[in-house]
C-alpha positions as MATLAB code, in Angstrom:
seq = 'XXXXXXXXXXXXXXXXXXXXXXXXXXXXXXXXXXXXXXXXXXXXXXXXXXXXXXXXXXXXXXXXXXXXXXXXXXXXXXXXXXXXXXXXXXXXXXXXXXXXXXXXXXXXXXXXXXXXXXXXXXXXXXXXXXXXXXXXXXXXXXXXXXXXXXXXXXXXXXXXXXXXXXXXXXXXXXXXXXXXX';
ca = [
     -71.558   17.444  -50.978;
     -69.911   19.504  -53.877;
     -69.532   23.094  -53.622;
     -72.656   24.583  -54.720;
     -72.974   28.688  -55.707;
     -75.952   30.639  -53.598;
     -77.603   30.436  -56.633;
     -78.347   26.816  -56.915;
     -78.753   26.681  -53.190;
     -82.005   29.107  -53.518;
     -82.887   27.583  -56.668;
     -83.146   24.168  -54.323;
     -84.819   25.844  -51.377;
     -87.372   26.886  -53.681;
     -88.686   23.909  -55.461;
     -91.628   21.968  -54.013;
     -89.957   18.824  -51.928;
     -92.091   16.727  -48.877;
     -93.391   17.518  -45.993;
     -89.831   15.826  -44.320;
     -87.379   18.038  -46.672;
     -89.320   21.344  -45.912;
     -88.240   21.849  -42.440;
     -84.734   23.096  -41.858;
     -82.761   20.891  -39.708;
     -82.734   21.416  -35.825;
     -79.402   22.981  -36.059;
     -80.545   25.437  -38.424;
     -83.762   26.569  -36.185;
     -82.042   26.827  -33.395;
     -79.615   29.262  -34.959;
     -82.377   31.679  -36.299;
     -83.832   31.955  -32.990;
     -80.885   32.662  -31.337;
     -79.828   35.252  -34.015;
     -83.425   36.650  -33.785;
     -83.090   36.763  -29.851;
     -79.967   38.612  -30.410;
     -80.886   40.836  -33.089;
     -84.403   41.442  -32.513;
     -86.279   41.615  -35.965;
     -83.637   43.518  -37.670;
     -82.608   39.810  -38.378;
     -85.819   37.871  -39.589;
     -86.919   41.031  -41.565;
     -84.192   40.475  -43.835;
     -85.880   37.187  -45.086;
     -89.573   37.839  -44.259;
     -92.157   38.683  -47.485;
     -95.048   38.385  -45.758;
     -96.435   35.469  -47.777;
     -97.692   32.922  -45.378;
     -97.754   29.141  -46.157;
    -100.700   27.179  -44.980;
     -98.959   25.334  -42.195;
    -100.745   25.624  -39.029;
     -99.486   28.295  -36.996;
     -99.068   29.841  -40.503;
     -94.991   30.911  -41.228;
     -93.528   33.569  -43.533;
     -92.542   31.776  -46.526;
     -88.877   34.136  -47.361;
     -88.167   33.049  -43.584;
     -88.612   29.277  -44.920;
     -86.548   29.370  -47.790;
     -83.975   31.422  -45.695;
     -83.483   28.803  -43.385;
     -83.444   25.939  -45.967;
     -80.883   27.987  -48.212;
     -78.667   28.302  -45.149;
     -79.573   24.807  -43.933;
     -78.244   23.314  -46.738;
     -75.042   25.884  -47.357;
     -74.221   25.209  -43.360;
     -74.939   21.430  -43.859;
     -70.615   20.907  -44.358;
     -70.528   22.009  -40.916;
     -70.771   19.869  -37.884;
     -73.555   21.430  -35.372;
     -71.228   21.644  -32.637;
     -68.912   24.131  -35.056;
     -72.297   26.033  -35.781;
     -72.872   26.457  -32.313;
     -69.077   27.701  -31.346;
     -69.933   30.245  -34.416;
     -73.179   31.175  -33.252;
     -71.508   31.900  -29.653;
     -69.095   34.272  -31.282;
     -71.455   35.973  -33.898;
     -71.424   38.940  -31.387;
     -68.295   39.291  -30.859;
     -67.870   39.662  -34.907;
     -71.107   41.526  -35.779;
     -72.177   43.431  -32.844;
     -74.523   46.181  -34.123;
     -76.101   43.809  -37.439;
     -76.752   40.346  -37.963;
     -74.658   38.359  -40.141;
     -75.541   36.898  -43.755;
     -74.672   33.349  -44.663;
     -71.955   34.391  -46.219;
     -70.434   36.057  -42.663;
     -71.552   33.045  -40.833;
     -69.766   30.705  -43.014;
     -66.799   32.334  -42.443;
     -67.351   32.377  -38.579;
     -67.808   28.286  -39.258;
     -65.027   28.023  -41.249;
     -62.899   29.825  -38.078;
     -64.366   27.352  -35.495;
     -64.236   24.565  -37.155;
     -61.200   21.524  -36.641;
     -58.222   22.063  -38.559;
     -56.475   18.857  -39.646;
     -53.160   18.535  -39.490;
     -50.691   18.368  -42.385;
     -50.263   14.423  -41.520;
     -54.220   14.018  -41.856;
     -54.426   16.174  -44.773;
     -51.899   14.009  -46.814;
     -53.776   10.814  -45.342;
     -50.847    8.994  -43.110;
     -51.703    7.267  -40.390;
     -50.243    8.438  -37.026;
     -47.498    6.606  -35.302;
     -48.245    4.714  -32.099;
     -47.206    6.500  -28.895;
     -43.835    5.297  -27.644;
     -44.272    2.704  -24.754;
     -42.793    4.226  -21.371;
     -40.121    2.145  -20.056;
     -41.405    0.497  -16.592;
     -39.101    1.297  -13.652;
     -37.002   -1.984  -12.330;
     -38.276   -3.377   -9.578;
     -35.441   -3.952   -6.707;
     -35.595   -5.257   -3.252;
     -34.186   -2.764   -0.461;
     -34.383   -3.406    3.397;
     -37.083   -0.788    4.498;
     -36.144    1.375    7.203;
     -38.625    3.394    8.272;
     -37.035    6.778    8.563;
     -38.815    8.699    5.536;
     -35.792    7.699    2.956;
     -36.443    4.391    2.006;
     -38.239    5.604   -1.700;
     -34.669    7.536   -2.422;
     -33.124    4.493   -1.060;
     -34.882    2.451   -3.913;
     -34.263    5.395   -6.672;
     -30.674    4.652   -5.551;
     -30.775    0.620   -5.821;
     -33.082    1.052   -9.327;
     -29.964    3.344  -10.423;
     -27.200    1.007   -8.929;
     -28.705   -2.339  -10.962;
     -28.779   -0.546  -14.025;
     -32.010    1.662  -14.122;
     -31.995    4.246  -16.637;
     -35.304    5.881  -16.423;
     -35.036    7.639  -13.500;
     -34.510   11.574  -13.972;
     -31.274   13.084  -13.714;
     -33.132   15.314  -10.638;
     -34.543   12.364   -8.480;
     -30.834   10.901   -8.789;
     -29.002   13.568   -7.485;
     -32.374   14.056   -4.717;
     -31.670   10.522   -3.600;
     -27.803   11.124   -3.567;
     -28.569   14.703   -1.467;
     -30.467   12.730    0.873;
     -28.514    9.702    1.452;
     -25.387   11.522    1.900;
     -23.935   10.005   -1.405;
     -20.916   11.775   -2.739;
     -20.178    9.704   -5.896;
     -20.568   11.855   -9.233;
     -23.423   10.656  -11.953;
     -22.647   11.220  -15.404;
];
């Protein structure tokens, strides 16, 4: 959707549409009634004319085209970022309820950021493949050293991947002397 000024977004709430494109989405009522269980009517009496529409129950028609105007301005948003901003809309406003313009900058805060690779559009790099350790053979003895007997053998046939720390724990524990570089 292209950038639109508040402007054209009331202009839009405001014309006659269907039945379908009157409500605000799900998202959108949700949100007023949590910021009108929050703030009390000190937030719907910002919108409310006292024009009723001839739904049935009747509703406030400047509460209507609030939520539509907003519906629509908060429609770039994804409803799990409204929600995170809707969580933290006390935390940023704690004595009066935000306007749209507040809240979209409390969605703008929550939501994603993409990286500077996503932003220029490359594709990420597969994730290195880890090295599987070398399998050796060892005569098991039973006395609760045989896995730093096998870090040893994996080291002595040429095993690289093992960690400069479980080397020199094997060595500690088998009573090997000999110097790893």
């Amino acid at each position: 959707m292209a950038m639109q000024s508040i402007g054209q977004l009331a202009h839009h709430a405001t014309q006659p549409q269907s039945e379908h494109d009157q409500q605000a989405s799900s998202t959108v009522r949700k949100l007023f009634l949590i910021l009108q269980g929050t703030y009390g009517t000190q937030f719907l009496s910002k919108f409310s004319t006292g024009m009723l529409d001839d739904s049935n129950p009747p509703r406030d028609k400047g509460v209507m085209t609030a939520m539509r105007v907003w519906d629509r301005a908060l429609s770039k948003f994804a409803p799990d970022v409204i929600e995170t901003a809707a969580n933290r809309v006390t935390e940023a406003h704690k004595q009066f309820p935000p306007n749209l313009a507040e809240f979209e900058a409390l969605c703008r805060a929550a939501a994603p950021r993409k990286t500077h690779a996503e932003l220029q559009g490359w594709t990420a790099l597969p994730a290195p493949s880890k090295p599987k350790p070398m399998v050796v053979q060892i005569d098991l003895v039973g006395d609760g050293k045989d896995g730093y007997r096998k870090i040893w053998a994996r080291y002595q046939a040429g095993d690289r991947t093992i960690s400069r720390y479980a080397l020199e724990a094997a060595m500690q524990v088998l009573g090997i002397k000999k110097v790893v570089a």
